[in-house]
Structure formats: C-alpha cells, structure tokens
N, C-alpha and C positions, 0 to 999 in steps of 0.2 A: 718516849724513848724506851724506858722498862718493857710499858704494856708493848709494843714490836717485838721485844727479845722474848717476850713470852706468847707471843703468840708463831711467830717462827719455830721456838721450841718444840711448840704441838702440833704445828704442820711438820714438822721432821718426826717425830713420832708417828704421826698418824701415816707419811711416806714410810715407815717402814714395819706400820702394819698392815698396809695398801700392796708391800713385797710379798708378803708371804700366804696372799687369798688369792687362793687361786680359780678362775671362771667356766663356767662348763660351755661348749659351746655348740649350738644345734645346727646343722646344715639345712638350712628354711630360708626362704626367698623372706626377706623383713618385712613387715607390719607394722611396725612403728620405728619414727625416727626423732633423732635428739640431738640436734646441732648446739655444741658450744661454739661461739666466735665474739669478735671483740667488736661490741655494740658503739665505740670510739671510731673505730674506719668502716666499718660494714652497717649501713640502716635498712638496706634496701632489704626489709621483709621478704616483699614477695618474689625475691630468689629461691628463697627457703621453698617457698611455697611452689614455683618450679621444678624445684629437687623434688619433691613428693612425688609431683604428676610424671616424671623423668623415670622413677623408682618404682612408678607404681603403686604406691604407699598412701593410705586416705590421710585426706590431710587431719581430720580433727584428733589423727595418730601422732601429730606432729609440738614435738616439745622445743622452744627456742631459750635457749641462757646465753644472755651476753653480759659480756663483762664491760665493764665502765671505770673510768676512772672517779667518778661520782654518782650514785646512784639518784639523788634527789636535782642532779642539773639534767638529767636525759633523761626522755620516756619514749621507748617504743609499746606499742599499742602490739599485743600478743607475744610478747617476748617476756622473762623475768631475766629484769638485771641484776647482779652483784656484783659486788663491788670490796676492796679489802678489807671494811669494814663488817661485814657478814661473818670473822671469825672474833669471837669474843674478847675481852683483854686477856682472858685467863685461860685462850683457848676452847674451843669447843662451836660449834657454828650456833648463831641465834635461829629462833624459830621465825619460820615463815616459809613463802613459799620454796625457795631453794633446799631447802633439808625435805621436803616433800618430795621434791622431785628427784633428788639422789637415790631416795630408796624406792622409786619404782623402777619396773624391768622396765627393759629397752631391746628394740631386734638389733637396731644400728644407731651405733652415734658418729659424730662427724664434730672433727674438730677443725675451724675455720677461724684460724685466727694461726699471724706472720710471727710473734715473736711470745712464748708462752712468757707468764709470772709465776710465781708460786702459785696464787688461786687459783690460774685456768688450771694448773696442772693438778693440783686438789683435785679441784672437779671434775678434770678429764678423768682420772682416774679410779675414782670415788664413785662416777656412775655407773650403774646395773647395768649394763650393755651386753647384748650376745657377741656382738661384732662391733671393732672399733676400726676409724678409719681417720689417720693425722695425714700431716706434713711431712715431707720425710728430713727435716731439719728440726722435726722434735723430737722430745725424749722417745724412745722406744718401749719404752711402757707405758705410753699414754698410749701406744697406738697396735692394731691387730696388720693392718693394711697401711704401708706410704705410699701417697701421688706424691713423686714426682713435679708438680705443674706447679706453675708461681701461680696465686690466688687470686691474680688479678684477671685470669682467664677461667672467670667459673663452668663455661659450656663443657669445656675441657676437661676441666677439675672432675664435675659428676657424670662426665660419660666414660671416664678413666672408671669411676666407683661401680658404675653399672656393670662395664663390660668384666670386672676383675669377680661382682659379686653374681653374674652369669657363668661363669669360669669354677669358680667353689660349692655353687648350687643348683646344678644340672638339672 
C-alpha cells in the first residue's frame, strides 16, 4: 500500500517533468516506428507488422511495447511487456529492456491502446518520438496527431495515419 503511494508519487514528478521538455520536430517521411498498446486485448503482432509495410517503414525499424497486466503470465514473441511493476517501490524504473528503449529516437510512435493507466501514459510520453500519434480520447500530451477511429477498425486507424502524415510531409 505505502510502496503504490510512492511510486505514484514519482510518476507525478516525473509528469511534470515530462511538461516542461520540450521536442524538436523534423518534417521527414518516418523510418522507424514504436507502437505502445495494450498486450491484454491486442496480440495480433502481425498487425504491427502490416502498419510498417502500410507506412513504408522496414520492419526491423519496428519497436513493440505492450503493456500487460502481468508480465510473467503473457509473452508475445518480439514485443517487450511491462507491466506496473517495472516502476520501483521507491520510484525510479528497473533495468532492462524498457528503460532502453525509452531513450532511443523514434520517427513515429503510435499509441494503441482504449483506455490509458498511468504507465501507458509514462511511456507514452517518456518516448523519444519525432512524431506522436493517440486516440483522440487520450490525454493530449501523450499525443502530436488524434484518430478519430474506434481501434477496433485498424485498416482505418493507419490509413487515417498515412494519409494525415502525407499531408505534413510533402
């Protein structure tokens, strides 16, 4: 119960030192991509993997983080899960692969996932991203770009992403 209150603690710290960094951003057709989404309703990988070839993007550019309500009961095979467990009692994220992939660049991320937590929005926010792309029923600081489109219509979802990120990158 304590260790929650202090780790909540450090996530509202770290949101508002997430407020005040601000992103540069480059008008370039993406190169790599970095979908967060919630590894509990979405498994189907090779969606992801569709979004690439859709965006034009090589896949082995392609970063997956989903979130789980268990890390050790689920495994997708080229995804890294976390889970709420990945922020220490005392605050601070443990090592591994998740704190790696925060701090690489990113052209485009893509957040897929219906109802954010604290940690998707951690994450979402926390990644090196040139361009970001939510829901539009999420926070607006997770996100550069809102679809519109309920999630359960993905053709629609990333041909909304294409046609808006042909529109900003002539």
């Amino acid at each position: 119960m304590i260790f929650d209150i202090l780790k909540q603690r450090w996530l509202r710290k770290e949101f508002y030192k997430l407020e005040n960094i601000s992103r540069s951003h480059k008008r370039q057709w993406p190169q790599s991509l970095v979908v967060v989404f919630d590894a509990n309703n979405c498994t189907d990988v090779e969606l992801f993997k569709k979004w690439c070839t859709a965006l034009q993007i090589p896949l082995k550019n392609l970063s997956l983080l989903g979130y789980t309500d268990n890390v050790k009961k689920n495994a997708l095979e080229g995804v890294t899960l976390f889970d709420n467990r990945v922020v220490k009692w005392y605050g601070g994220l443990k090592e591994g692969p998740l704190s790696e992939l925060l701090t690489a660049p990113y052209d485009l991320q893509i957040n897929y996932y219906e109802k954010p937590s604290q940690i998707t929005t951690y994450v979402s926010r926390r990644l090196d991203a040139n361009f970001k792309v939510g829901h539009a029923s999420h926070k607006e600081n997770t996100y550069d770009l809102a679809v519109n489109v309920p999630l359960t219509k993905q053709e629609l979802f990333i041909s909304e992403i294409a046609k808006y990120l042909k529109i900003l990158n002539p």
